[in-house]
Structure formats: structure tokens, C-alpha cells
N, C-alpha and C positions, 0 to 999 in steps of 0.2 A: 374479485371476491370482497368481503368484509375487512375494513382496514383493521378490525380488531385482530381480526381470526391472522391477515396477512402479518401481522407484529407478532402477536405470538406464535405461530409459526416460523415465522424466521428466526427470533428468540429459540425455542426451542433446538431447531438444526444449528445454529450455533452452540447451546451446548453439545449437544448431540455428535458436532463433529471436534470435540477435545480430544475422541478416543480412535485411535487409528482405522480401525477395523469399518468405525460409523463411516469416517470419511468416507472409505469405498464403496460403503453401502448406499448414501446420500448419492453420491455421484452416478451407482448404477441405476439408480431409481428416478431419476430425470430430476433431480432435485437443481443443479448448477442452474439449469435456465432461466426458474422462478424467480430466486435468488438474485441472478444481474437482471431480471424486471424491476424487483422491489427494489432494488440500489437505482436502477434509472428514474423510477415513477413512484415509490412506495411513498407512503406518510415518512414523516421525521425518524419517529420513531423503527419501522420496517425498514428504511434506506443503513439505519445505523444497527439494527441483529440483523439485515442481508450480507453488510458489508462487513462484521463480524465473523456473522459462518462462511463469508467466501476465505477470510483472512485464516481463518481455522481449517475450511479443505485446503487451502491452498498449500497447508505443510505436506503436501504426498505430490510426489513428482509424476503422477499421470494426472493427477487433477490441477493443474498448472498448465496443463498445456488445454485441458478440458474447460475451463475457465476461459484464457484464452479465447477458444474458439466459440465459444458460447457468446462472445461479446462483452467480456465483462470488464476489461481494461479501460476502456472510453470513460465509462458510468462510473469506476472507482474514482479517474482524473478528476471528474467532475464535481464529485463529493468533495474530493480533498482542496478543490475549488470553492464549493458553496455549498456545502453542507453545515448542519450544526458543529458544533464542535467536538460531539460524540463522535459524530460521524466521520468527521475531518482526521480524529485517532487513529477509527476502524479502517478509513480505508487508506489511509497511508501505511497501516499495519499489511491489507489485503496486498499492497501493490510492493510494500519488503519483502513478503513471501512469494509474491507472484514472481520477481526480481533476483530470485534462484537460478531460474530459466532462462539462457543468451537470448532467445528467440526473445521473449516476454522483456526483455532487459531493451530490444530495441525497439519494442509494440509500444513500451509507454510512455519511451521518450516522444516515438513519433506520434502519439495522442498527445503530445503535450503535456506528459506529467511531471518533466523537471522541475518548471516553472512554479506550478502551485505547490509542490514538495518543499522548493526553497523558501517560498514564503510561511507554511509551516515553522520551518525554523527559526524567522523571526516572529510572528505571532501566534505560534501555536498556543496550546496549553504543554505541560511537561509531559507529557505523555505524548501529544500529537509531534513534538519536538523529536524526542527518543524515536519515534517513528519516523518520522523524516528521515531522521541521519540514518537510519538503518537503511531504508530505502535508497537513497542516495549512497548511501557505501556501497551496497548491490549494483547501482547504477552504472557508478563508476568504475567497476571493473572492465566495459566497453570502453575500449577506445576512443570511439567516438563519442561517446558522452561522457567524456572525461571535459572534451572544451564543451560542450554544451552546459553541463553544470558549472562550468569555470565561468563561463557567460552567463549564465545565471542569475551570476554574483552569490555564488555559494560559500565562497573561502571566508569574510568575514562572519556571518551568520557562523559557519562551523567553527572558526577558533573564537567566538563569543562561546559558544556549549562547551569545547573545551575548556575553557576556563571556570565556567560558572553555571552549567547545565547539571541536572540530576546523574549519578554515577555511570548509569546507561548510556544518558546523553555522550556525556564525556567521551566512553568508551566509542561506541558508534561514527560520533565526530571527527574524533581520533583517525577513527579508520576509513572513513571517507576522504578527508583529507589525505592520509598515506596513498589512496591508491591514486588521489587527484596529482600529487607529488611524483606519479610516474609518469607520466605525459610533456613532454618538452616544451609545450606552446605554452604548460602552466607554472611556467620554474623563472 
């Protein structure tokens, strides 16, 4: 379609999915799939309101797994890779929400979203930071990707935000660190 119409369309379902009820609505109406198109191939703009109203469905625990399976975990990675930096926020936002989910928790480590999340936390913006560590605190509740972000090289980036991150960050950091603090290989 029209790269206008595809922006503000995604624009739009992201507000649209703030209210819980929309979320279910968006999702039964084949809205998910668009959505991880425009985050795979949209303009700048469409990849950062896709990646937004994924990040926004993704607060309901059937559309986490519908996301998921629609493909969207890959295209979020990749954002938070090389996307603008709107976009590097939205979808490190979409992939802490998606990161609810055990399943989803080991979908994007295995896409490789550790990697580009820890780099987040050294050059994000304050927002795409807060985002990271959120995601990563999610992450690290797996086991297994408790050494994977430890390899990462996640521990200093996180007690930098500890120390000197926005309140959030802090908080966030905090708690990815704590759950990194339970795994023996990281003590």
C-alpha cells in the first residue's frame, strides 16, 4: 500500500491498542500480521507505530503468543539492531512485553535479541535504555539466558544505569542484575 496510509495506520492501532478490549479486537481482525510486515519492511516511520502497537498488543497474554507466531520476534531483534532510534525504544519496549512469556523469553534470545538489547544499554537514548533493562530483567528470569546476557557483557552497562540511569532505568537494572545474581556461573 501507500507508505502514508501504512504510517498512519500503524500510528493509529497503536493508539487504538492502549485500551484492552482494542487489543482483542486488533488481534481478531488479522491486524498482528500487518503490523510484523511494516516492522520488517515499512518506512522509518511505519517500522516505529508497528513496533509500538506490537509493544502495546503485546500487554495481553494471548496476543504474546499470537505475535509470536505471526513472526514478529526476528523483525523486533532487528529493529533494536538498526532501526532509528524511535524505533530501537518501540521495539525493545515490544520485546519486554513480549518477554512475559517463557516461550517468547527463549524465541528472542535464540533470534539473537540479547545482543542488540545490551548494546541499547550502552547507547541507547533514556528511554531505549529503560527498555532494555526491562527486557533483559524479563530475559533473565531463564536460566539459560542468565549466561547468555552475562556474556553479553551486560553486568557493567547495568550497574552504569544503576548508578546514573533515569529512575526507571535504575529500577529495571536493579532487577535484571538481581535475577542475573541467581545463576552460579555469574557470582
Amino acid at each position: 500500500g501507500n507508505s502514508v496510509a501504512e504510517e498512519n495506520a500503524a500510528g493509529a492501532l497503536r493508539t487504538l491498542a492502549f485500551d484492552n478490549d482494542n487489543k482483542v479486537y486488533i488481534a481478531a481482525a488479522g491486524g498482528i500480521g500487518p503490523l510484523v510486515e511494516l516492522v520488517r519492511s515499512g518506512t522509518s516511520v511505519a517500522q516505529e507505530n508497528a513496533a509500538g502497537a506490537i509493544g502495546n498488543l503485546a500487554v495481553n497474554d494471548d496476543n504474546v503468543v499470537f505475535i509470536a507466531a505471526a513472526g514478529g520476534i526476528g523483525p523486533l531483534v532487528e529493529l533494536v539492531r538498526s532501526g532509528t532510534s524511535v524505533a530501537k525504544e518501540k521495539a525493545a519496549d515490544a520485546l519486554w512485553n513480549l518477554a512475559f512469556n517463557d516461550d517468547n523469553k527463549v524465541s528472542i534470545a535464540a533470534a539473537g535479541g540479547i545482543g542488540p538489547l545490551v548494546e541499547l544499554l550502552r547507547s541507547g537514548t533514556s528511554v531505549a535504555k529503560e527498555n532494555a533493562a526491562s527486557a533483559l530483567e524479563n530475559l533473565a528470569v531463564s536460566a539459560d539466558n542468565k549466561v547468555s546476557i552475562a556474556a553479553a557483557g551486560s553486568i557493567g552497562p547495568l550497574i552504569k544505569l544503576v548508578r546514573s540511569g533515569t529512575s526507571v532505568a535504575k529500577e529495571k537494572a536493579a532487577g535484571a542484575l538481581w535475577s542475573l545474581a541467581f545463576n552460579v556461573d555469574n557470582q
